[in-house]
Backbone of each chain as nested JSON, in Angstrom:
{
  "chains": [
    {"id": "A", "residues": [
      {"number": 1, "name": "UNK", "atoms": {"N": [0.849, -1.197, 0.0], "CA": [0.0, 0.0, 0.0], "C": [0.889, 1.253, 0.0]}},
      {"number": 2, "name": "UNK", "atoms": {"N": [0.543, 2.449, -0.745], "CA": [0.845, 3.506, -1.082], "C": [1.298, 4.024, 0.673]}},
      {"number": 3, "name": "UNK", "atoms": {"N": [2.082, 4.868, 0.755], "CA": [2.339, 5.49, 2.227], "C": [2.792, 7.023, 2.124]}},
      {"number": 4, "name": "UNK", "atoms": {"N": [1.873, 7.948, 2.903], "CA": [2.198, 9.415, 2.494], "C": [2.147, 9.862, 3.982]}},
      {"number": 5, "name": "UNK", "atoms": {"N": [3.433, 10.594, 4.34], "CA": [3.288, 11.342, 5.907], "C": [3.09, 12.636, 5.558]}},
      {"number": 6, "name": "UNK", "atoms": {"N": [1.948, 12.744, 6.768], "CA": [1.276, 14.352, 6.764], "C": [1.759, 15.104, 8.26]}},
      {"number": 7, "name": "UNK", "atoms": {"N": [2.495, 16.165, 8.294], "CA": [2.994, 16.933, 9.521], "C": [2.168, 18.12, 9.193]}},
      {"number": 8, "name": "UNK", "atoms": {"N": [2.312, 18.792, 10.606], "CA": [1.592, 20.256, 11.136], "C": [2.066, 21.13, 10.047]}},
      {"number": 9, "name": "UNK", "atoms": {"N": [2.786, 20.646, 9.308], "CA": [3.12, 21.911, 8.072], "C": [2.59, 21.488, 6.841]}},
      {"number": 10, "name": "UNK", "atoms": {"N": [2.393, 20.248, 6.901], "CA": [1.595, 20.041, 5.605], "C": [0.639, 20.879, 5.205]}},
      {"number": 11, "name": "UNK", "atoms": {"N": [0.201, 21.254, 4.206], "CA": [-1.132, 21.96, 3.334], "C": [-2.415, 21.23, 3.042]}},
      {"number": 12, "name": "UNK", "atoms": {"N": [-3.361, 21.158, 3.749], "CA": [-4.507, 20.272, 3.513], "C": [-5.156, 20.519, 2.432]}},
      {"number": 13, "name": "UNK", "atoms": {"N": [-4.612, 21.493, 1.192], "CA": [-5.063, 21.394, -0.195], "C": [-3.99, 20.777, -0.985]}},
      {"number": 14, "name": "UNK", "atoms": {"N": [-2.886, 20.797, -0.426], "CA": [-2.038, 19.798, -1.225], "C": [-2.297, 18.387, -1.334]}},
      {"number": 15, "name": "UNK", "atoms": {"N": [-2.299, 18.436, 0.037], "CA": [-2.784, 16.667, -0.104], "C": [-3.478, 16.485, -0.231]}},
      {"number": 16, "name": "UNK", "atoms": {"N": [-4.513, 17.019, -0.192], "CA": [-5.848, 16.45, -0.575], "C": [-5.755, 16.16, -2.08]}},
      {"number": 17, "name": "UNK", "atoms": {"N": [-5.025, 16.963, -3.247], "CA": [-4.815, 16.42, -4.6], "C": [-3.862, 15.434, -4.583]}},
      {"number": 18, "name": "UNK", "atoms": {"N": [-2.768, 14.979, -3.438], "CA": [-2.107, 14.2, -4.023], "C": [-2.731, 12.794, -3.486]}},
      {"number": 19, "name": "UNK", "atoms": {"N": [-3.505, 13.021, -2.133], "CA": [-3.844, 11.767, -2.265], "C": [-5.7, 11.574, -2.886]}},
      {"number": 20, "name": "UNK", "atoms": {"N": [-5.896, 12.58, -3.754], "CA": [-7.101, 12.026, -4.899], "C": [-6.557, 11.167, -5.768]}},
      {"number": 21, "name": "UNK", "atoms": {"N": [-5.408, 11.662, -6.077], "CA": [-4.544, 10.953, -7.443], "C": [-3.903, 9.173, -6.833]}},
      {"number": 22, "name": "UNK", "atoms": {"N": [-3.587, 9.238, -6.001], "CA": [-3.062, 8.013, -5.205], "C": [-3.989, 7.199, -5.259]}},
      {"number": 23, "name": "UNK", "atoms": {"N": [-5.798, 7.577, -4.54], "CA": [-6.592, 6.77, -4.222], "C": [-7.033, 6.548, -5.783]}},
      {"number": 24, "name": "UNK", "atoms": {"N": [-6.971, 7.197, -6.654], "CA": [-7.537, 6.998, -7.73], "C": [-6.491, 6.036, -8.453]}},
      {"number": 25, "name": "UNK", "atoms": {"N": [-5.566, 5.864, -8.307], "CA": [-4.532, 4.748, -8.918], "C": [-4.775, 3.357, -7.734]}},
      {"number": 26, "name": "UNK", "atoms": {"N": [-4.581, 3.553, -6.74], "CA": [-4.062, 2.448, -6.121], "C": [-5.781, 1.691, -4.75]}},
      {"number": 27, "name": "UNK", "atoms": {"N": [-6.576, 2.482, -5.058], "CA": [-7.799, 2.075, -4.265], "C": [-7.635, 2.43, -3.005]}},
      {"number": 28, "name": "UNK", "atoms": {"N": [-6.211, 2.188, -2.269], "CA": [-6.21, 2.44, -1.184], "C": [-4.713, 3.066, -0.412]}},
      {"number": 29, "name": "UNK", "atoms": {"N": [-4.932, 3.633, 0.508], "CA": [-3.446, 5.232, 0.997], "C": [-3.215, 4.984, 2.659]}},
      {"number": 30, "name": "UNK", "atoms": {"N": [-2.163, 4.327, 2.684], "CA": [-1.954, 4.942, 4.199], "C": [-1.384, 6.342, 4.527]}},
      {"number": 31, "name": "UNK", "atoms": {"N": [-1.871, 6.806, 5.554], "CA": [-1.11, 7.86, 5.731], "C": [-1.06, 7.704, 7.231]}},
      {"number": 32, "name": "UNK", "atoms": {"N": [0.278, 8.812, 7.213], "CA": [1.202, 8.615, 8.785], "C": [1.219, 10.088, 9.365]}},
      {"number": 33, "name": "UNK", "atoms": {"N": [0.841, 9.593, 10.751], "CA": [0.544, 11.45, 11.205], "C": [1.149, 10.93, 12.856]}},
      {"number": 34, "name": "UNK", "atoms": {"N": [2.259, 12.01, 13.109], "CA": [2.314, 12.084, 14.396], "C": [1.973, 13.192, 15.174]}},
      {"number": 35, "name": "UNK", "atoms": {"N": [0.96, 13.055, 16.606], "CA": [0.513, 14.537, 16.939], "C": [-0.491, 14.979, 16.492]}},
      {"number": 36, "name": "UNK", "atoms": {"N": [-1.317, 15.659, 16.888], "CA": [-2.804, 16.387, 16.961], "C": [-2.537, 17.139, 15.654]}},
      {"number": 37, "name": "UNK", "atoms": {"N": [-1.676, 18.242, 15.536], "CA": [-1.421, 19.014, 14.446], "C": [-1.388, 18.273, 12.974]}},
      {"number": 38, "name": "UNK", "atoms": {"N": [-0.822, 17.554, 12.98], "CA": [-0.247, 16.511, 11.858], "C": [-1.376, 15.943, 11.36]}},
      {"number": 39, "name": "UNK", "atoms": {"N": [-2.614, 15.444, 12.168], "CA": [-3.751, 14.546, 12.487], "C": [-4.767, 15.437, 11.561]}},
      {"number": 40, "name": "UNK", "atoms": {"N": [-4.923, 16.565, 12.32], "CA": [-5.763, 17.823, 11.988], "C": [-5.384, 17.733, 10.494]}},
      {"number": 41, "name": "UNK", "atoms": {"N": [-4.574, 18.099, 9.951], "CA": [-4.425, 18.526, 8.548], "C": [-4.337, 17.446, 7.861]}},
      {"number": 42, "name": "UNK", "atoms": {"N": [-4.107, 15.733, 8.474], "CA": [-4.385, 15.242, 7.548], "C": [-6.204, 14.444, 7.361]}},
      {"number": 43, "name": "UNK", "atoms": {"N": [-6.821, 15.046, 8.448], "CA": [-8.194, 15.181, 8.031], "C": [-8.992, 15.94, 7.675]}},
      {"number": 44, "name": "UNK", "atoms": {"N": [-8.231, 17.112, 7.426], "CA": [-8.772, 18.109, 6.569], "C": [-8.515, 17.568, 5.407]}},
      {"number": 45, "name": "UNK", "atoms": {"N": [-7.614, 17.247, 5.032], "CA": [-7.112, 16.975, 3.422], "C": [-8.219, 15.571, 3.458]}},
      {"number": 46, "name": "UNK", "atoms": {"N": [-8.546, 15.036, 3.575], "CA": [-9.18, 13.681, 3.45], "C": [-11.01, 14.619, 3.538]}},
      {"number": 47, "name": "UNK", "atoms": {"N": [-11.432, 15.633, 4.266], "CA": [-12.653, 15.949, 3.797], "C": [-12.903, 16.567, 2.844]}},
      {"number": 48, "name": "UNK", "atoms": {"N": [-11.337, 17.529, 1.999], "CA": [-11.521, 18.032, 1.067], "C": [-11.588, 17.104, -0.283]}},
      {"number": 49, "name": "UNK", "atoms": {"N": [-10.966, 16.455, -0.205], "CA": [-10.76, 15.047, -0.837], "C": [-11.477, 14.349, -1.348]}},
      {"number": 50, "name": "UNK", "atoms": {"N": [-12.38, 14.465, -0.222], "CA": [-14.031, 13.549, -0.663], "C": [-14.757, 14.923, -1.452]}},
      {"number": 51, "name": "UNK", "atoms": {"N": [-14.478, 16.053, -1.472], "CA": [-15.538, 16.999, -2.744], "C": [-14.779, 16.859, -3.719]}},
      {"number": 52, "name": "UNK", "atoms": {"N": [-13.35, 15.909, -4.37], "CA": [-12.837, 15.578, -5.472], "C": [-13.963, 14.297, -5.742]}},
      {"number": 53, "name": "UNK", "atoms": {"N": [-13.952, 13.282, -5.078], "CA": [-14.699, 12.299, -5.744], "C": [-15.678, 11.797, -5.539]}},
      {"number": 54, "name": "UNK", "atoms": {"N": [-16.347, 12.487, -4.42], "CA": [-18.15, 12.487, -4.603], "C": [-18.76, 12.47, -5.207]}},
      {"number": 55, "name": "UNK", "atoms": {"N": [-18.442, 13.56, -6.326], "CA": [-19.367, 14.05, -7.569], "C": [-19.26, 13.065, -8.773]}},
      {"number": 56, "name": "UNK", "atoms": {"N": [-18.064, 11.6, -8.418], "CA": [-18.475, 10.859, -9.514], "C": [-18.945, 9.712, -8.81]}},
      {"number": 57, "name": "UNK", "atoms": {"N": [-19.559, 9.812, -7.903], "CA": [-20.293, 8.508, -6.918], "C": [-19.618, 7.786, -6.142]}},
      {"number": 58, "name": "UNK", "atoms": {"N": [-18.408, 8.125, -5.907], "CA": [-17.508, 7.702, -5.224], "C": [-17.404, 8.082, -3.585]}},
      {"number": 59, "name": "UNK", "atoms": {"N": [-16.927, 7.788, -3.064], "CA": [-16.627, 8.477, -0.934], "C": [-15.337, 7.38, -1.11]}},
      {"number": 60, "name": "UNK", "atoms": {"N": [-14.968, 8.647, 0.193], "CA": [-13.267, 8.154, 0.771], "C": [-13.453, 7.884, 2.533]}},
      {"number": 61, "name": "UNK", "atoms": {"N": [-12.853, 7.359, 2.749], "CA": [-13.535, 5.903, 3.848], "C": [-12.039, 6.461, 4.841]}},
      {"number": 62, "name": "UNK", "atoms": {"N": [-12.27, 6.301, 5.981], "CA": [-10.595, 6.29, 7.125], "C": [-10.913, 5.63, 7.916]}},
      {"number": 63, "name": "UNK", "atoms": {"N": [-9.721, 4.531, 7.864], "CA": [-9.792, 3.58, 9.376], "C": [-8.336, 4.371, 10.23]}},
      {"number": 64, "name": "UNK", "atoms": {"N": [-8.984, 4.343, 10.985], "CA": [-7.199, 4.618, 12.052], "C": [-6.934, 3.415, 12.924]}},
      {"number": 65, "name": "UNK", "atoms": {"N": [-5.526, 3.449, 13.009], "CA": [-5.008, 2.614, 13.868], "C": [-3.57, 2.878, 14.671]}},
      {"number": 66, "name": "UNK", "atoms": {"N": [-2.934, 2.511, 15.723], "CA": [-2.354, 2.88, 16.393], "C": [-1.332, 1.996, 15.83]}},
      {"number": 67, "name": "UNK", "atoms": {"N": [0.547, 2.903, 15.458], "CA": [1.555, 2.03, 15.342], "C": [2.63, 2.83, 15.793]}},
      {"number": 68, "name": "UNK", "atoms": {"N": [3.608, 1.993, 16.551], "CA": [4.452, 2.471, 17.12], "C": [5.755, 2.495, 16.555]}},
      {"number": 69, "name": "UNK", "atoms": {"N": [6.565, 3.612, 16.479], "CA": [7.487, 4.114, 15.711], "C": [8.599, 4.146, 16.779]}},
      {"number": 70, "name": "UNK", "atoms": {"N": [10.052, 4.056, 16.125], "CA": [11.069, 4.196, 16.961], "C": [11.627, 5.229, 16.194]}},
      {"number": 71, "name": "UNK", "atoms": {"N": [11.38, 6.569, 17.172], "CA": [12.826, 7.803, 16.378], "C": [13.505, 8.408, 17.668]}},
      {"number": 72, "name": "UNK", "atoms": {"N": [14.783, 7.983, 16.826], "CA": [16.187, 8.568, 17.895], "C": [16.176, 7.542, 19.363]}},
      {"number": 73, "name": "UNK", "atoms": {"N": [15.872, 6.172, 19.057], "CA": [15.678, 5.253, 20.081], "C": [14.67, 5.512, 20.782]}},
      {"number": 74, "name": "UNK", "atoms": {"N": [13.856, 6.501, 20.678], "CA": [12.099, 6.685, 21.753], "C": [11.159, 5.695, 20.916]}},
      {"number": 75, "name": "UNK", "atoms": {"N": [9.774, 5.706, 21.77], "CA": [8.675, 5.001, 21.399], "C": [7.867, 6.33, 20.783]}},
      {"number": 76, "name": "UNK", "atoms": {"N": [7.364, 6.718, 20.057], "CA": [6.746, 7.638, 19.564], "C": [5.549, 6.688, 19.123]}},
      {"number": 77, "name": "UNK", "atoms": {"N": [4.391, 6.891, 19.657], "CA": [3.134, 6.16, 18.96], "C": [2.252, 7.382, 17.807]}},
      {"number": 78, "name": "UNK", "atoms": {"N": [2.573, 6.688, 16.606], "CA": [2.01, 7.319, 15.521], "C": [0.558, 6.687, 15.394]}},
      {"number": 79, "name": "UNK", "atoms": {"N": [-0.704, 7.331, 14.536], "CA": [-1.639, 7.01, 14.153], "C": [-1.189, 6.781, 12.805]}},
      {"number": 80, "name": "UNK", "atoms": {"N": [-2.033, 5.671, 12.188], "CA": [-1.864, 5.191, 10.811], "C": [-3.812, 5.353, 10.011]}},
      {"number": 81, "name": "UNK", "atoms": {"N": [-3.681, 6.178, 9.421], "CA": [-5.102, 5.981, 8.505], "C": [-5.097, 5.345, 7.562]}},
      {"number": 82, "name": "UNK", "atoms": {"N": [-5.697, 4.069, 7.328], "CA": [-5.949, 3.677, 5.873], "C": [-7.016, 4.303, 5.547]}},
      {"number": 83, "name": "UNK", "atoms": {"N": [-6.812, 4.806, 4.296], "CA": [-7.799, 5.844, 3.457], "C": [-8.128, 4.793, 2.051]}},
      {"number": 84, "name": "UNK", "atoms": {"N": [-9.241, 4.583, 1.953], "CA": [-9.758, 3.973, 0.81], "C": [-10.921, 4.565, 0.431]}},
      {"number": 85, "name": "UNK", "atoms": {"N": [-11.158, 4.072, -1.054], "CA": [-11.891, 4.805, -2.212], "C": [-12.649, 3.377, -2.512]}},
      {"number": 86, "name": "UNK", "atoms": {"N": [-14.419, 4.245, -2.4], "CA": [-15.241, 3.36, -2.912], "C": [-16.416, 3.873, -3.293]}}
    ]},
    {"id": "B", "residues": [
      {"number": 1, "name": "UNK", "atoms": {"N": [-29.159, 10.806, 13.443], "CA": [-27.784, 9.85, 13.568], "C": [-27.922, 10.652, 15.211]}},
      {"number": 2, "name": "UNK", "atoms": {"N": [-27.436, 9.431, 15.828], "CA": [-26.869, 9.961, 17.406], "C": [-25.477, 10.934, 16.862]}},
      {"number": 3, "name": "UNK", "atoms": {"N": [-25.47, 12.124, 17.777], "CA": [-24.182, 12.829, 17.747], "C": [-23.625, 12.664, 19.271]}},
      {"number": 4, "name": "UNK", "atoms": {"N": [-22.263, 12.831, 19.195], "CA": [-21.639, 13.21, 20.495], "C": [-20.418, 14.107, 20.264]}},
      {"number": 5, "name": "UNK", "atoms": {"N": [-20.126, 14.975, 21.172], "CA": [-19.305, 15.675, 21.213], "C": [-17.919, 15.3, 21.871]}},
      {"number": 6, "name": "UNK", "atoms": {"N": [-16.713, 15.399, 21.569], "CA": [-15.863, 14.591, 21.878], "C": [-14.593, 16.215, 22.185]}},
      {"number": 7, "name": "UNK", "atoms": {"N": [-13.996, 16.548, 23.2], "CA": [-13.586, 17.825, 23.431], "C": [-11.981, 17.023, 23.615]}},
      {"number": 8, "name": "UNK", "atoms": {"N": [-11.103, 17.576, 23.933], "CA": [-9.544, 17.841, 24.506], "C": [-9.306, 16.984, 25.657]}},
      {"number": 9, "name": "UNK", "atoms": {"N": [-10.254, 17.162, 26.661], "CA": [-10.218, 16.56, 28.131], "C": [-11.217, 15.326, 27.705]}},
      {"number": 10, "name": "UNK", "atoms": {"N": [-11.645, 15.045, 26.967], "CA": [-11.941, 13.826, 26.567], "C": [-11.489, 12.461, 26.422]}},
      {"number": 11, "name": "UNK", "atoms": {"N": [-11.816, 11.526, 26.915], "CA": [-10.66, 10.458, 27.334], "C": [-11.337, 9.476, 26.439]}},
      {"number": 12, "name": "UNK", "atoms": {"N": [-10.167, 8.928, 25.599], "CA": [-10.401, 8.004, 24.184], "C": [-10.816, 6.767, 24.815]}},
      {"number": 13, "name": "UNK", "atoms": {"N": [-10.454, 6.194, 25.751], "CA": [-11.314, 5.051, 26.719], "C": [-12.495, 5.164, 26.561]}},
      {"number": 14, "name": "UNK", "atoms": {"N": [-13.009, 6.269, 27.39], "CA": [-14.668, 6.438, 27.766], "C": [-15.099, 6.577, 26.323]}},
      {"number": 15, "name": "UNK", "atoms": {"N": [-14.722, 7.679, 25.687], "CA": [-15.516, 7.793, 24.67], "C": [-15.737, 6.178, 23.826]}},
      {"number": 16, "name": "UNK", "atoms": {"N": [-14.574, 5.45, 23.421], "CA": [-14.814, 4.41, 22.688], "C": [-15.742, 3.803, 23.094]}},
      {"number": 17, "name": "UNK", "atoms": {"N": [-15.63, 3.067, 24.268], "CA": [-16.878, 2.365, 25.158], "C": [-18.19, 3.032, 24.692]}},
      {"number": 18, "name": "UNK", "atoms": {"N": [-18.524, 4.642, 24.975], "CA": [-19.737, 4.743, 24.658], "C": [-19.999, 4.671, 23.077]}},
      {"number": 19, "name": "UNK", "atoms": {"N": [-18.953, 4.704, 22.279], "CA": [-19.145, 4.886, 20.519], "C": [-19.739, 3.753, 20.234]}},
      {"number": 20, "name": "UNK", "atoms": {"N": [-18.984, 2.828, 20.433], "CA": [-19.052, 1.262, 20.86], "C": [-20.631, 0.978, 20.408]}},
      {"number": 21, "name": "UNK", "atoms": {"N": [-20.977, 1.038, 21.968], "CA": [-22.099, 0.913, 22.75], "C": [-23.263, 1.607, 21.214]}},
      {"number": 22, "name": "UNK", "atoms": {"N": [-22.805, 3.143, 20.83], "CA": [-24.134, 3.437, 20.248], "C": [-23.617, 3.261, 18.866]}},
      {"number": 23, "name": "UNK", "atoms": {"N": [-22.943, 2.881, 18.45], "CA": [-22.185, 2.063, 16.998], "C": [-23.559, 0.539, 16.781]}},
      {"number": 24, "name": "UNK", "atoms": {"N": [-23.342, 0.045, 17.856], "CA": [-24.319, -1.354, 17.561], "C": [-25.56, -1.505, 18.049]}},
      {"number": 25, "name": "UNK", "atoms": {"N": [-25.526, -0.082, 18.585], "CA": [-27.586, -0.152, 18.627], "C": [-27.739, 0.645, 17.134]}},
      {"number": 26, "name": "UNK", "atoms": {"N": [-26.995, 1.929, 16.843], "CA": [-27.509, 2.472, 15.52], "C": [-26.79, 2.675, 14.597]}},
      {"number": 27, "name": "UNK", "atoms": {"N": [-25.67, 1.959, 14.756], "CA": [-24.743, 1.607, 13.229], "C": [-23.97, 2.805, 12.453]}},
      {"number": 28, "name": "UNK", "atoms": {"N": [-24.135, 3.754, 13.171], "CA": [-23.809, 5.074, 12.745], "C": [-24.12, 5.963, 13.863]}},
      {"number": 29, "name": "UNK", "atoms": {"N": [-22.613, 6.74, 13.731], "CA": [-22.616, 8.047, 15.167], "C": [-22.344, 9.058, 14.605]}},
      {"number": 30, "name": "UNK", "atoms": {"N": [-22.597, 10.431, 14.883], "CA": [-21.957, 11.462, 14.025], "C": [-20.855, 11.956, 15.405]}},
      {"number": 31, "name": "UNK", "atoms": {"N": [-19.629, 12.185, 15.042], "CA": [-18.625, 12.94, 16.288], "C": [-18.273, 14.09, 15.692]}},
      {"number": 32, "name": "UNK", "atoms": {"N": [-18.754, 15.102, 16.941], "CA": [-18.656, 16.722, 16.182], "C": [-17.055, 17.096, 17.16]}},
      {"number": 33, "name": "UNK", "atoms": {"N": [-15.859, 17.588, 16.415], "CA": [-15.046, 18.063, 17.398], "C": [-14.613, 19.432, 16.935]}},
      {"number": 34, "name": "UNK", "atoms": {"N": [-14.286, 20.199, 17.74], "CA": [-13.553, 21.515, 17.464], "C": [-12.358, 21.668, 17.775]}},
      {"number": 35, "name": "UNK", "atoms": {"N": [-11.174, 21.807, 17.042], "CA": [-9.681, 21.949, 17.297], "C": [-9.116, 20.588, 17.101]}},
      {"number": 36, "name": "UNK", "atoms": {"N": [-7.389, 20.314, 17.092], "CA": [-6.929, 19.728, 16.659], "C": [-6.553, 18.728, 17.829]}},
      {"number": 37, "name": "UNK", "atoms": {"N": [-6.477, 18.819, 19.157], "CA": [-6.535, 18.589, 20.234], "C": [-7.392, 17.305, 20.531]}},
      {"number": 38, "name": "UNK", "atoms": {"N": [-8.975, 17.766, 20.364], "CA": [-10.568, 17.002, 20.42], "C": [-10.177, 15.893, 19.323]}},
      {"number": 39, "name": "UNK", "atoms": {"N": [-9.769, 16.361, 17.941], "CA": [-10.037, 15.778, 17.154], "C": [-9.126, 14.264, 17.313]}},
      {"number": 40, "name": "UNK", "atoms": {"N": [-8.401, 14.86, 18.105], "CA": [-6.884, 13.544, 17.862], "C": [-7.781, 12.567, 18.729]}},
      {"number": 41, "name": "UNK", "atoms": {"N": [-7.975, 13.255, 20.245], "CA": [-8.663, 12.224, 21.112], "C": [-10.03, 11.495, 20.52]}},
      {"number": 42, "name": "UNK", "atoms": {"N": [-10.664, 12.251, 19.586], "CA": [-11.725, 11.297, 19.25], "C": [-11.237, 10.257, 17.708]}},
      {"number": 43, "name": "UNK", "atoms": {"N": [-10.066, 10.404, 17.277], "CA": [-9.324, 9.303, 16.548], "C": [-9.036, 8.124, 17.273]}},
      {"number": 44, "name": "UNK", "atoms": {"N": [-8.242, 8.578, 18.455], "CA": [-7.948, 7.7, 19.443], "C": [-9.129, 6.66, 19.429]}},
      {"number": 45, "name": "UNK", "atoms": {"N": [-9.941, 7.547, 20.032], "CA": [-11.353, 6.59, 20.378], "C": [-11.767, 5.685, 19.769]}},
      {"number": 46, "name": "UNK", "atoms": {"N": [-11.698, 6.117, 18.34], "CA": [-12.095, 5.511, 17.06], "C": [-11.132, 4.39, 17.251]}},
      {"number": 47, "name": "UNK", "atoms": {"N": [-9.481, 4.058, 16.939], "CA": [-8.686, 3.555, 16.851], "C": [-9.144, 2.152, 18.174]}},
      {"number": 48, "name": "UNK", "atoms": {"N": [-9.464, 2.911, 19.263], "CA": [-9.563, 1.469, 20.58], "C": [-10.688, 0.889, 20.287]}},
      {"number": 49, "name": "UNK", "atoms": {"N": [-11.938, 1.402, 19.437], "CA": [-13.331, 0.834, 19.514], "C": [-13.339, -0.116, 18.615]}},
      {"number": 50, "name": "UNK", "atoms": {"N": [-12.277, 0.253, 17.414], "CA": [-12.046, -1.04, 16.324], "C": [-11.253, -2.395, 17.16]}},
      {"number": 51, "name": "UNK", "atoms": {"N": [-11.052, -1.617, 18.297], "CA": [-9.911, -3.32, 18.873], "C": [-11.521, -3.774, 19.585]}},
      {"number": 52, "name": "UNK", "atoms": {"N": [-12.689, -3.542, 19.785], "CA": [-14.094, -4.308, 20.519], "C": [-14.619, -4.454, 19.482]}},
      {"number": 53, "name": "UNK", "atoms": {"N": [-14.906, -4.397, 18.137], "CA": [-15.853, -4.595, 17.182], "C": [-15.092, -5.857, 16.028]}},
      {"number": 54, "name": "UNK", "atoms": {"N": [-13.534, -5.298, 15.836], "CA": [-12.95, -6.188, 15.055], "C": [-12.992, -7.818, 15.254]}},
      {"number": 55, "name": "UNK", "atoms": {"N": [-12.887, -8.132, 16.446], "CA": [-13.139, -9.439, 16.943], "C": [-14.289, -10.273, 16.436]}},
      {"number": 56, "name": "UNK", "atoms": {"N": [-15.46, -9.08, 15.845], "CA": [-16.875, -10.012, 15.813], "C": [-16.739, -9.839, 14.242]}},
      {"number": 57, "name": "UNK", "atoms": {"N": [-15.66, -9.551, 13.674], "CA": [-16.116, -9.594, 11.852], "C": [-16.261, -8.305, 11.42]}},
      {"number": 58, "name": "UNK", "atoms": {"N": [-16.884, -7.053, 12.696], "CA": [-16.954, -6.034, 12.148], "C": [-15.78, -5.072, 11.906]}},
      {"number": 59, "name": "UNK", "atoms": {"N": [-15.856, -3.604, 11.663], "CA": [-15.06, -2.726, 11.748], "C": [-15.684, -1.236, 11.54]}},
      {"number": 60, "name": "UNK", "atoms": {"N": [-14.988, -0.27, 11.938], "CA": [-15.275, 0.56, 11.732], "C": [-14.88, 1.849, 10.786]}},
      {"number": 61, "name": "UNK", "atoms": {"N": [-15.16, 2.675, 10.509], "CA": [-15.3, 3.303, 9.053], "C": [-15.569, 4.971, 9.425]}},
      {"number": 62, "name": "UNK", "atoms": {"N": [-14.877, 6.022, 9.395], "CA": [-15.043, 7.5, 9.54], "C": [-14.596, 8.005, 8.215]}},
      {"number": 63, "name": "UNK", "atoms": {"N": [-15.454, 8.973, 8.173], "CA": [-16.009, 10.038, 6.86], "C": [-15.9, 11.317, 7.685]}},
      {"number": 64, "name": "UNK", "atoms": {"N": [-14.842, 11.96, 7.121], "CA": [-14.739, 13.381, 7.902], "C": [-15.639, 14.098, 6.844]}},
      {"number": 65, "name": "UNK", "atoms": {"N": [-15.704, 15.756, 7.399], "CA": [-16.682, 16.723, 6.65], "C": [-16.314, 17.913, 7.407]}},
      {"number": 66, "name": "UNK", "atoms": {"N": [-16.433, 19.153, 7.232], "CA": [-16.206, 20.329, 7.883], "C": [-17.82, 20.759, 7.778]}},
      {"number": 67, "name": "UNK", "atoms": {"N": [-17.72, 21.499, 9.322], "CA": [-19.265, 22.416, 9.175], "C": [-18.829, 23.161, 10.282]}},
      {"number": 68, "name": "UNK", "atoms": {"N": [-20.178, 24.461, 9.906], "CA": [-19.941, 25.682, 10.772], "C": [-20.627, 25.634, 11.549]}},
      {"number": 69, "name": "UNK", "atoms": {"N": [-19.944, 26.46, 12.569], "CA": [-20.946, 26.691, 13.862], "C": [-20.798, 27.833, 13.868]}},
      {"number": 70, "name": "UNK", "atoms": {"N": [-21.617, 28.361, 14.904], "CA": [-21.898, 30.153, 15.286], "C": [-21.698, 29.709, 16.769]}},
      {"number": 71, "name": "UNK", "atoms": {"N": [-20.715, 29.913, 17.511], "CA": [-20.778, 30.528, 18.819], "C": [-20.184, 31.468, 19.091]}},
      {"number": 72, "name": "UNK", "atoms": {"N": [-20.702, 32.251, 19.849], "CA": [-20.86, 33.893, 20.23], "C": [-20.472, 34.62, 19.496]}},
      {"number": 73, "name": "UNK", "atoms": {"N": [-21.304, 34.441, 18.232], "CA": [-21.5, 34.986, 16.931], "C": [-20.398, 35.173, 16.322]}},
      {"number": 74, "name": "UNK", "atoms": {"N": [-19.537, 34.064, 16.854], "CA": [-18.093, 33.942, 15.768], "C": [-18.381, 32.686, 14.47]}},
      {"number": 75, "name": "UNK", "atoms": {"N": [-18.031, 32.847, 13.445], "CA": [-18.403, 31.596, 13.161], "C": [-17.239, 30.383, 13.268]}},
      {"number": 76, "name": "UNK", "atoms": {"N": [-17.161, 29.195, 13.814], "CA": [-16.097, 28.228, 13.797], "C": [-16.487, 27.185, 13.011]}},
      {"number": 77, "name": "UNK", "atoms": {"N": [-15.385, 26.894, 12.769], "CA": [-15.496, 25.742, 11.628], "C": [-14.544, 24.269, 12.431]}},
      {"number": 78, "name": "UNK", "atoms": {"N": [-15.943, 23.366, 12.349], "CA": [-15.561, 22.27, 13.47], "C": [-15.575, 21.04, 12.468]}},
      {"number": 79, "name": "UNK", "atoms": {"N": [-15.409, 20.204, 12.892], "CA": [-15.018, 18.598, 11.991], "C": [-15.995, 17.628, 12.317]}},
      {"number": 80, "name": "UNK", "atoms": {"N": [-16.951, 17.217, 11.569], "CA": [-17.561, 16.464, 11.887], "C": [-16.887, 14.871, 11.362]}},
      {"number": 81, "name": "UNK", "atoms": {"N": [-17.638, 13.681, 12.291], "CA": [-16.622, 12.92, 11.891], "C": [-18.067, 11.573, 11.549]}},
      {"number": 82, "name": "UNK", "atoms": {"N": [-18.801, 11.352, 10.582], "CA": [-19.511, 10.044, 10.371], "C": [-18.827, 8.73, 10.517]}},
      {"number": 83, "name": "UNK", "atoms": {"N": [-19.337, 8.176, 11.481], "CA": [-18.683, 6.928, 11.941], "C": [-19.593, 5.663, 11.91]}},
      {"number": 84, "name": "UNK", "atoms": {"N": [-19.205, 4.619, 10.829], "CA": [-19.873, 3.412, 10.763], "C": [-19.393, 2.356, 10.938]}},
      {"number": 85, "name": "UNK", "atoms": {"N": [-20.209, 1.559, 11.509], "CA": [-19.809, -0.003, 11.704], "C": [-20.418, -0.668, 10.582]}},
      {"number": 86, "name": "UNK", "atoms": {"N": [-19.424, -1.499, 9.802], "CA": [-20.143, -2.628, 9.322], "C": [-19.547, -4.241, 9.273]}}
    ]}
  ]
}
């Protein structure tokens, strides 16, 4: 599966086109967000997302799940969204 | 659709339990949050309620959306979050 990390600086109109184009190739997008900030914008980009492919009968779907990351030897627990198109 | 409000001081425990709970009487919850804070904790929620539903075959499924509110005649723009079990 496709894998795109979204941080507090990301642009929730950017991604939201890059992952229209992703879900539209590959059915389905993880994306990796650590932190509230990171989280926020990458569910903004995922509601803007869905007014890309609504209008052809389509909706974009998010499961989250909890995975734990090692940076700089810490436990950092990241959220993981699988984002799928149906 | 049942709504609940899911805030900052919101604890992804409780809330899951009750999502849970009104996930399989009405198969659909709407979670309204404001800020990036609320929103993470009611991911969370989302994230622990799939570890009580996954076991039986099911899973669960969020559809973000933005909508406005008016409080004290500011307008805010909060995240609604459609949440299904199937």
């Amino acid at each position: 599966m496709e894998m795109i990390r979204v941080s507090s600086k990301s642009k929730p109109n950017a991604v939201a086109g890059a992952l229209t184009s992703l879900l539209r190739e590959y059915q389905s997008v993880q994306i990796q967000v650590i932190g509230a900030a990171a989280l926020n914008q990458a569910m903004k980009a995922i509601a803007i997302a869905r007014g890309y492919v609504v209008p052809s009968g389509q909706d974009i779907y998010c499961i989250p799940s909890f995975y734990d990351l090692e940076i700089e030897n810490q436990v950092v627990t990241s959220l993981r969204l699988n984002v799928e198109i149906k």
